[in-house]
C-alpha positions in Angstrom: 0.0 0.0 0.0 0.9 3.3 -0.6 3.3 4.8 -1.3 6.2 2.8 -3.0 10.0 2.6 -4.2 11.6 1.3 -6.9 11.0 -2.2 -7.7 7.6 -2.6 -9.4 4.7 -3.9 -7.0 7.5 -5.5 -5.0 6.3 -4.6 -2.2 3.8 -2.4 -0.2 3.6 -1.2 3.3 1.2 0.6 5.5 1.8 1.6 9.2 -0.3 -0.4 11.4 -2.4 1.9 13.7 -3.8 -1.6 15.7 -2.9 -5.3 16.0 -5.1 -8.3 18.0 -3.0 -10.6 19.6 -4.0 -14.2 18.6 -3.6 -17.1 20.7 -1.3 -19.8 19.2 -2.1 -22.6 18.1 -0.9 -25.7 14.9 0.3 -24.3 12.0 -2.5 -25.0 9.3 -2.3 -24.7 5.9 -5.3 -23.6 3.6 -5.7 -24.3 -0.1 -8.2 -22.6 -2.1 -8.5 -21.6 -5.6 -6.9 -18.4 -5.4 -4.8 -18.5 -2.8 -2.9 -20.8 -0.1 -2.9 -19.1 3.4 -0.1 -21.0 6.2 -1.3 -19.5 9.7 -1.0 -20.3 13.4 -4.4 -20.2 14.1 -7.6 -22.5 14.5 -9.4 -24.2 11.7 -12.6 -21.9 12.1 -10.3 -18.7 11.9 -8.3 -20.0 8.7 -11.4 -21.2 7.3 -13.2 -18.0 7.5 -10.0 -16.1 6.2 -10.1 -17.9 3.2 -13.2 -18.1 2.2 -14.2 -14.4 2.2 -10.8 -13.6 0.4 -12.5 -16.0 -2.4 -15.4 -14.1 -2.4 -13.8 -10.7 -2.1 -11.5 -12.1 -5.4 -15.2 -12.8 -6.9 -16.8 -9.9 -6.3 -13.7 -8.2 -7.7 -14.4 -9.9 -11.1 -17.8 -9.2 -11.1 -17.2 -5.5 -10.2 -14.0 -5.1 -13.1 -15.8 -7.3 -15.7 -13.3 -9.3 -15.8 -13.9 -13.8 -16.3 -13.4 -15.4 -13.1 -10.7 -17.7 -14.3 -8.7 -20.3 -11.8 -4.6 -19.4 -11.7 -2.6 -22.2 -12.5 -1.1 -23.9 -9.2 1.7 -21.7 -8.9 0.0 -18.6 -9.6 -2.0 -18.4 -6.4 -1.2 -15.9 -4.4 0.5 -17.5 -1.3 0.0 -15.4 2.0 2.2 -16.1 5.6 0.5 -14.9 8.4 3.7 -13.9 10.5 2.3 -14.0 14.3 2.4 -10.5 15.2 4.1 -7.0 14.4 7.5 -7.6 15.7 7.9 -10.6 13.6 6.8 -9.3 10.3 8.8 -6.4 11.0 11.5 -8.5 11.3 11.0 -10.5 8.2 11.1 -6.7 6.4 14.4 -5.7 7.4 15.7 -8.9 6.2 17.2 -6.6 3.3 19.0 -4.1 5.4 16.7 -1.6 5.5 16.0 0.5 8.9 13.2 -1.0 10.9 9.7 0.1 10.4 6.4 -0.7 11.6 4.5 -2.3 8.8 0.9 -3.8 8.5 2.1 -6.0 5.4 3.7 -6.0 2.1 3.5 -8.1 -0.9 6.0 -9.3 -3.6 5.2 -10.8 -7.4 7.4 -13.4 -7.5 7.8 -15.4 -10.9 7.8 -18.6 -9.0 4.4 -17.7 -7.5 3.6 -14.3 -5.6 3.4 -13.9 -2.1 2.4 -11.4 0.6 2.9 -11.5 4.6 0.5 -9.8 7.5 1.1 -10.3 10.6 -1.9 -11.6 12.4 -4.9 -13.8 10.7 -8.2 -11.7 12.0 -11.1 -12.8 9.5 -13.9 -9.9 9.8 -16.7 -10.9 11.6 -19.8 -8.0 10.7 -19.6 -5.8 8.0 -18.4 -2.9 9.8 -15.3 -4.2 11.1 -12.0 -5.1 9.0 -8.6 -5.1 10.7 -5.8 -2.7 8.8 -3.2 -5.7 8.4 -6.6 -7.1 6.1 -7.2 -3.6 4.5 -3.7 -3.7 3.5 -3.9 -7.2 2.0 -7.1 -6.6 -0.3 -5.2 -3.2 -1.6 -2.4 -5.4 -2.5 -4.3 -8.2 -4.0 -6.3 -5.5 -6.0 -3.2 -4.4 -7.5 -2.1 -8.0 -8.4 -5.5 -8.7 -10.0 -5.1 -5.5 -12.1 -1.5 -6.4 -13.3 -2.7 -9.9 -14.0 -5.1 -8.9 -16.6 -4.7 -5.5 -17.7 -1.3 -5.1 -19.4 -1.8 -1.0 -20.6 0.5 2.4 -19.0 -2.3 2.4 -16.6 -2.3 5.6 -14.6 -1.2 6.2 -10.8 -4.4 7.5 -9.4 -6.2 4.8 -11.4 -4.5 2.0 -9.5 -3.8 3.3 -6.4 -7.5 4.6 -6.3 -9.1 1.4 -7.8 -7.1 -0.6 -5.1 -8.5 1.7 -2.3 -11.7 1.5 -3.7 -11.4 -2.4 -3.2 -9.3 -2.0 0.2 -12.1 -0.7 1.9 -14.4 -3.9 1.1 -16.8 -5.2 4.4 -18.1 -8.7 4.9 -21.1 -9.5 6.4 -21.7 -12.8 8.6 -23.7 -14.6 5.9 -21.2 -14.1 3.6 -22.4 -11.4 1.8 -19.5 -8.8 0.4 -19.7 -5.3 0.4 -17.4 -2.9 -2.2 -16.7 0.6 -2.4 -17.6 1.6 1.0 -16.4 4.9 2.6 -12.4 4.7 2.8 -12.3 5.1 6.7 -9.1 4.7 6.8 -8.1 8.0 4.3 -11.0 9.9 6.3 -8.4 12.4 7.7 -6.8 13.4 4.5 -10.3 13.9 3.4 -11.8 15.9 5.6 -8.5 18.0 6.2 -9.2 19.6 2.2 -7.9 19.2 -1.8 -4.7 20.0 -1.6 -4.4 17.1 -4.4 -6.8 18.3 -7.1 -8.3 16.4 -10.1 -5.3 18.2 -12.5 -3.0 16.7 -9.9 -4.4 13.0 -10.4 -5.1 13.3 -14.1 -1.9 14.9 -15.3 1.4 13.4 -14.0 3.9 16.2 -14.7 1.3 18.5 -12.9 1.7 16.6 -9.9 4.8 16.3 -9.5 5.9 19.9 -9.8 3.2 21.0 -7.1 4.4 18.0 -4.9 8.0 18.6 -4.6 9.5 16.8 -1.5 6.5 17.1 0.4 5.8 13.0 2.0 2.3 14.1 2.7 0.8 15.1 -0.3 1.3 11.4 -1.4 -0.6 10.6 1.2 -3.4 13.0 -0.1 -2.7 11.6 -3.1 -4.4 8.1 -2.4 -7.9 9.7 -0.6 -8.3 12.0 -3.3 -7.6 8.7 -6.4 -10.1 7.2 -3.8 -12.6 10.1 -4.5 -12.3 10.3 -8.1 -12.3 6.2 -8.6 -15.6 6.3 -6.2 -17.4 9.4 -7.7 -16.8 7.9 -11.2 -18.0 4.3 -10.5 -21.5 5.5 -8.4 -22.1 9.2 -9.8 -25.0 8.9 -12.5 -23.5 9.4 -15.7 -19.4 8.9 -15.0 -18.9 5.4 -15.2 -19.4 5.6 -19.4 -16.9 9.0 -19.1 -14.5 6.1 -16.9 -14.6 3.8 -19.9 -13.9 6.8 -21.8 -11.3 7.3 -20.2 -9.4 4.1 -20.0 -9.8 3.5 -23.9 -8.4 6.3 -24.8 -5.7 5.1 -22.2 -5.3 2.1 -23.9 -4.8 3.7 -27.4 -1.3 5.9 -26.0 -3.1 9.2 -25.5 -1.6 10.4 -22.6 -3.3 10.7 -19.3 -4.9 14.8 -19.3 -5.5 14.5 -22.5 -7.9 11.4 -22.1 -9.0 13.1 -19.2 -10.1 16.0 -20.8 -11.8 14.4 -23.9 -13.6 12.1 -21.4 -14.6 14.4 -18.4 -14.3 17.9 -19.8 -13.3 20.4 -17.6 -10.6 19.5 -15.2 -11.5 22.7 -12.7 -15.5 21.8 -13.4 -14.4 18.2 -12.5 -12.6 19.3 -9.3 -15.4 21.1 -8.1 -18.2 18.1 -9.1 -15.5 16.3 -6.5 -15.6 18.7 -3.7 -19.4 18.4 -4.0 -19.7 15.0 -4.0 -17.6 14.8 -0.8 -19.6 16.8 1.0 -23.2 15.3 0.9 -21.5 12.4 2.6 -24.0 9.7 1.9 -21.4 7.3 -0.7 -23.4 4.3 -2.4 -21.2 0.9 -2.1 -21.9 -2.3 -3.9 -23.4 -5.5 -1.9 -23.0 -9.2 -3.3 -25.3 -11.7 -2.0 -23.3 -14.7 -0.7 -25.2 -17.0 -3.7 -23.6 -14.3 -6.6 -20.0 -15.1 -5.2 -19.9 -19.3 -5.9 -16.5 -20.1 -4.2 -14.5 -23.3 -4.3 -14.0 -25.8 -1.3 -11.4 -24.6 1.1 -8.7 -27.4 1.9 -7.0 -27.5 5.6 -4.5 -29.2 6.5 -2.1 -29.4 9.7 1.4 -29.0 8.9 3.9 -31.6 9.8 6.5 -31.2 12.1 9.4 -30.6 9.5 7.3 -28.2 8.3 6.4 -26.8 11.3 10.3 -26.2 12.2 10.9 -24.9 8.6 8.3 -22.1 8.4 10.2 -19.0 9.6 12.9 -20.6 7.1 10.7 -20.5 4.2 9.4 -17.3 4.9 12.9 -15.6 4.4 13.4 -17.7 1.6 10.7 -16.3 0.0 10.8 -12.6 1.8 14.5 -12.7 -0.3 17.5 -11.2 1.7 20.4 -9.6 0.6 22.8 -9.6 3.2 25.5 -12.1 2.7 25.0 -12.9 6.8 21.3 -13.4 7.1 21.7 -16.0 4.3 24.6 -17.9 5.2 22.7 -18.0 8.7 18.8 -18.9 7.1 21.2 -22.0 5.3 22.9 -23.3 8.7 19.3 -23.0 10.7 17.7 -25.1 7.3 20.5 -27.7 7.9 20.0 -28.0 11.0 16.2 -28.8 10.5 17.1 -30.9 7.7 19.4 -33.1 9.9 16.1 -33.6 12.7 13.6 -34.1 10.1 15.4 -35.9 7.0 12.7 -37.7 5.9 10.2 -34.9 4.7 10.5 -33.4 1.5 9.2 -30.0 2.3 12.3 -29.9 4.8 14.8 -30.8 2.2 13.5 -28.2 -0.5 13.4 -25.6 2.2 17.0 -26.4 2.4 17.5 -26.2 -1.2 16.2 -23.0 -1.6 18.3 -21.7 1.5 21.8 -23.1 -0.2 21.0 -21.3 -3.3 20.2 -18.0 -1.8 23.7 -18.6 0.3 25.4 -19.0 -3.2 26.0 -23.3 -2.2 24.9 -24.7 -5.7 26.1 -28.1 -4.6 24.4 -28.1 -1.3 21.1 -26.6 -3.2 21.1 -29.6 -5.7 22.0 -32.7 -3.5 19.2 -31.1 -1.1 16.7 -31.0 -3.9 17.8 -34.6 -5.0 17.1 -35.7 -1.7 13.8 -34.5 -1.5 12.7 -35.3 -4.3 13.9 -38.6 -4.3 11.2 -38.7 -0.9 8.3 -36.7 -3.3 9.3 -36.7 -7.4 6.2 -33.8 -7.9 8.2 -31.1 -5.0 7.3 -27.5 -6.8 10.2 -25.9 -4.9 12.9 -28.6 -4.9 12.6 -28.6 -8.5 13.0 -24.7 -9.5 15.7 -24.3 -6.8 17.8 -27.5 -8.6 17.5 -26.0 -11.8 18.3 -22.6 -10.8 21.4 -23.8 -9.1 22.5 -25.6 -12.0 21.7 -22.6 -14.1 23.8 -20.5 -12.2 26.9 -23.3 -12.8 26.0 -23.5 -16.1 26.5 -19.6 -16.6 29.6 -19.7 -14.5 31.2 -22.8 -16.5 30.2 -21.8 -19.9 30.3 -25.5 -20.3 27.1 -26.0 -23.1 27.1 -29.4 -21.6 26.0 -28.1 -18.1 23.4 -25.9 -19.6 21.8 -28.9 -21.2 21.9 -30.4 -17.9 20.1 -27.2 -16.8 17.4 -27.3 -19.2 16.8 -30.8 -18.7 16.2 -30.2 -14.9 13.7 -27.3 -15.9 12.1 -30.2 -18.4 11.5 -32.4 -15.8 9.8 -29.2 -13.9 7.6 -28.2 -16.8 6.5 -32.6 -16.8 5.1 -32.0 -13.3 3.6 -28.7 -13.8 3.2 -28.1 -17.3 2.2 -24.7 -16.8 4.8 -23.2 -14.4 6.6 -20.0 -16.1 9.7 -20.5 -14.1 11.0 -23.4 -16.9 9.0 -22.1 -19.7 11.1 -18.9 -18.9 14.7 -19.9 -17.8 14.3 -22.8 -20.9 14.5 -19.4 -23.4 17.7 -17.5 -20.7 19.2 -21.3 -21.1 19.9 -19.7 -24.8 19.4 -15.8 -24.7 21.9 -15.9 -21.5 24.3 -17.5 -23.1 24.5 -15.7 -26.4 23.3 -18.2 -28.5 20.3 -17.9 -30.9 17.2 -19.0 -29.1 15.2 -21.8 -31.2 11.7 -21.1 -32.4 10.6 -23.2 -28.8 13.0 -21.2 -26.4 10.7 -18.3 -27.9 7.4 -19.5 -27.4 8.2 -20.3 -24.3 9.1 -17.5 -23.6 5.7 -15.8 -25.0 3.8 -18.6 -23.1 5.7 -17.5 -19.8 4.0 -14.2 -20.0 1.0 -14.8 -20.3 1.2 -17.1 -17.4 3.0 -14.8 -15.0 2.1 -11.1 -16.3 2.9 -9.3 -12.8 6.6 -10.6 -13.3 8.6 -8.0 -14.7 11.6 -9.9 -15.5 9.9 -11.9 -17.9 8.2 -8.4 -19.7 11.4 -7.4 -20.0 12.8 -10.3 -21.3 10.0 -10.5 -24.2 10.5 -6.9 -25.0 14.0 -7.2 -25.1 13.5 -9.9 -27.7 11.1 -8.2 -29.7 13.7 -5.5 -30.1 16.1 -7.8 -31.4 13.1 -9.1 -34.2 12.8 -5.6 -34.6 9.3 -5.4 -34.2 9.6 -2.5 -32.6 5.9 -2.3 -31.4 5.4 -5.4 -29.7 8.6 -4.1 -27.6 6.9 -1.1 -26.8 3.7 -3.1 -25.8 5.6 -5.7 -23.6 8.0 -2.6 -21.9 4.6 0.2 -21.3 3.0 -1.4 -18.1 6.9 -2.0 -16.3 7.8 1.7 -18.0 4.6 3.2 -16.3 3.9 1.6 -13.0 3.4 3.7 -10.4 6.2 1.9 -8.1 8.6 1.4 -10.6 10.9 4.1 -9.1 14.5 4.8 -10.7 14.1 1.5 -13.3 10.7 2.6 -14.6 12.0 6.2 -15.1 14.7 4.9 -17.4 12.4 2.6 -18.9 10.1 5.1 -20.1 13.5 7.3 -21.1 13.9 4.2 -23.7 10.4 4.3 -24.7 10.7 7.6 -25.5 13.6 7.0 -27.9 11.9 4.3 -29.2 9.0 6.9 -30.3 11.7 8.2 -32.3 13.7 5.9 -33.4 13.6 3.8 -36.9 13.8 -0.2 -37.4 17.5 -0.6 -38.4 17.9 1.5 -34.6 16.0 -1.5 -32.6 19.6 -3.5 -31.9 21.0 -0.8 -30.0 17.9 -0.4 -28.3 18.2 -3.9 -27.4 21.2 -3.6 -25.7 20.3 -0.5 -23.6 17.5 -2.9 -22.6 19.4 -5.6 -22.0 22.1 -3.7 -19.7 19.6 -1.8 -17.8 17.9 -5.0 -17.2 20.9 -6.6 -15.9 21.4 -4.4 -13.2 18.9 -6.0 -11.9 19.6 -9.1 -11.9 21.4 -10.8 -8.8 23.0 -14.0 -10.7 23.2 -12.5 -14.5 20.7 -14.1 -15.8 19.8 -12.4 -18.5 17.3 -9.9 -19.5 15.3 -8.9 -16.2 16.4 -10.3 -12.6 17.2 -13.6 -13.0 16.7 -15.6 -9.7 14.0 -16.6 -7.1 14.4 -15.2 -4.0 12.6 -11.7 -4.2 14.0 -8.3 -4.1 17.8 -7.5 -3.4 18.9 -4.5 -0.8 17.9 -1.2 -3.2 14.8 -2.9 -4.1 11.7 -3.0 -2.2 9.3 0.5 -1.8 8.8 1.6 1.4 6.1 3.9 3.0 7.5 7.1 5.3 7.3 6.5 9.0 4.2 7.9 10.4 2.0 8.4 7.4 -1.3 6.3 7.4 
């Protein structure tokens, strides 16, 4: 939640203004068709949890007009319920950065996204919903728009689309409740406009009047609330909204569209102010039998996995510090050597070698548990990124077929997982070869599977570029170049973009390679275009909200 640095949607924080303490209790494990929760909670807690995120994802659909569709396994958003402030603050600063009190973040991993919160409180009437829970529906708003909407969507559209969703309420029969006053942005609306509608609507504008001020980003998100709520409910607006977004979606920039869709920008203002003050905001309600949800599977986590968790979690939370991950790889071995029978335990390890930089260790640990379970998700990606990473270091073509063959036997067991699809076309790209016809589908079909993963955009733009189809470059690069939380990379993105306005076929190698060495500044093992590893961001990634702002 807002506001955020420079690694697209990597992650989002809000401070927490109140946490429940939860007793403890198993660790339990709940797998849905959106989402798998792990939480140390009861069965009637994690239950309820996940079943009114499924509706809240369904009601989203319904509210977007977008097909309820089922992610593929991986792609469900997987969400760790920490066990209280102090520990998901901890799990934050994993990267170095200066503690903070957080309600939650989020990070689109290609191997599968997840988010952290630190306590599991369910909402039980429709006028209660704890922060850590309004910052997870902000964040999974944003995923759902990145996963189908690939257009230079503007700032105030997601950030107030996602606050418009944030602010959701569920009722004890299940019903769901959307667009409800944003109680939680009441004081930046009642305390004026110092954000206007020409500040949301034209970029540029908003940026000059901003200057360094924190807190105007802060009025920022109650006033794209405003706008994104007057515009859905106001008679009249919600055509002017589709408008608006088409004209979006054709390249006309943001006050431009504006103006041809709304008009006035000062009439539009004052419409605003107006509709703020009668105070009496319509929301949308969805009876529980409009909202058809899955089963919801629980499960009690084994011991191995029990000792494991807080491993996994920095695993997937990614660290950059060179001591944090040699330590998270000694406290996995040591769990490895008490419970050496369980799979999970031994891919936990895996995943903990490679982040310490011990290929060796990560692929004997991965053999090991997958001779114990042949269809382990996460002992096979770390295997074949660890013998990627040899591969790349040898420059033995031998070792790289080895590679790919270990990403093979991946894409056998889940034919629809972008992380071999995607590191089958680096096995070439990477390496400076010619990828084959294949390695680029692949590629292509990696995209479309995982579209919040940036690496993989920028991969496939990068290739068009070397096609020269010029176009399809520009298509694949606007949504990284534009995001709102893209920071310093998105800046020069859309510096490239603008030279690609410009610029005429026989120009689209060198473009290529600008791509291509911006992308690898991001990249933590060289993997090619776009970072090129699992574990999350490294220590200048990551957005972070200011201290103190709501």
């Amino acid at each position: 939640m807002p506001p955020r640095g420079p690694m697209r949607k990597s992650l989002a924080v809000l401070l927490l203004l109140s946490s429940v303490a939860t007793a403890r209790a198993e660790w339990l494990e709940a797998s849905t068709d959106h989402f798998v929760i792990y939480g140390e909670t009861s069965e009637r807690n994690l239950r309820r949890f996940a079943e009114q995120l499924e509706r809240f994802s369904a009601a989203v659909s319904i509210t977007t007009g977008t097909p309820r569709t089922t992610p593929t396994r991986s792609a469900r958003v997987t969400i760790y319920v920490t066990g209280g402030m102090e520990s998901l603050g901890a799990l934050y600063t994993l990267d170095g950065r200066p503690p903070r009190n957080v309600a939650g973040f989020y990070i689109p991993r290609i191997e599968g996204p997840v988010a952290f919160v630190p306590e599991l409180t369910p909402s039980r009437s429709r006028d209660e919903l704890d922060f850590s829970m309004t910052v997870l529906l902000h964040e999974y708003a944003h995923h759902f728009f990145f996963a189908n909407n690939r257009f230079a969507a503007p700032r105030w559209l997601t950030e107030g689309s996602a606050e418009f969703f944030a602010s959701a309420g569920f009722a004890a029969d299940g019903s769901v409740m959307l667009g409800r006053p944003a109680n939680h942005r009441a004081a930046e609306l009642l305390a004026g406009n110092a954000v206007t509608a020409t500040d949301l609507l034209d970029p540029e504008h908003y940026e000059k009047r901003r200057g360094k001020r924190t807190r105007y980003d802060a009025d920022f998100y109650a006033r794209a609330w405003l706008l994104y709520h007057f515009l859905t409910f106001e008679p009249g607006r919600r055509s002017q909204l589709n408008a608006y977004i088409t004209s979006m979606q054709a390249g006309r920039p943001s006050r431009e569209a504006a103006e041809a869709a709304f008009g006035d920008l000062i009439a539009l203002d004052k419409a605003l102010n107006d509709y703020l003050a009668r105070d009496d905001f319509k929301y949308l309600k969805f009876e529980p039998a409009k909202l058809p949800i899955g089963p919801v599977a629980l499960r009690t986590l084994s011991q191995g996995e029990t000792a494991v968790m807080r491993i996994v979690m920095r695993s997937k939370r990614g660290v950059a510090t060179e001591q944090v991950r040699k330590t998270n790889a000694a406290d996995a071995r040591s769990a490895a050597a008490r419970f050496p029978t369980e799979a999970p335990v031994l891919a936990a390890l895996s995943e903990a070698e490679y982040d310490a930089g011990n290929d060796d260790g990560a692929i004997a640990a991965a053999d090991a548990a997958l001779a114990i379970d042949p269809g382990n998700i996460n002992a096979h990606v770390h295997k074949g990124y660890a013998l990627f990473r040899k591969a790349r270091a040898s420059g033995d073509e031998s070792a790289m077929r080895t590679a790919r063959r270990a990403f093979m036997a991946l894409n056998k067991v889940e034919n629809d997982h972008p992380v071999p699809l995607y590191r089958f076309y680096l096995s070439y790209a990477s390496g400076g070869k010619e990828p084959t016809a294949n390695a680029v589908e692949a590629l292509e079909q990696a995209a479309g599977l995982a579209p919040y993963a940036d690496e993989v955009s920028l991969a496939l733009a990068h290739r068009r570029l070397i096609e020269g189809r010029i176009a399809d470059a520009r298509a694949a690069l606007l949504p990284v170049a534009y995001d709102p939380h893209g920071g310093e990379r998105a800046s020069r993105l859309r510096d490239l973009l603008a030279r690609l306005e410009t610029m005429s076929g026989g120009d689209a190698a060198s473009m290529a390679r600008a791509l291509g060495s911006l992308s690898d500044d991001d990249s933590d093992d060289g993997a090619g275009p776009g970072p090129g590893s699992s574990p999350g961001p490294g220590a200048s990634d990551g957005p972070v909200k200011p201290a103190g702002e709501p």
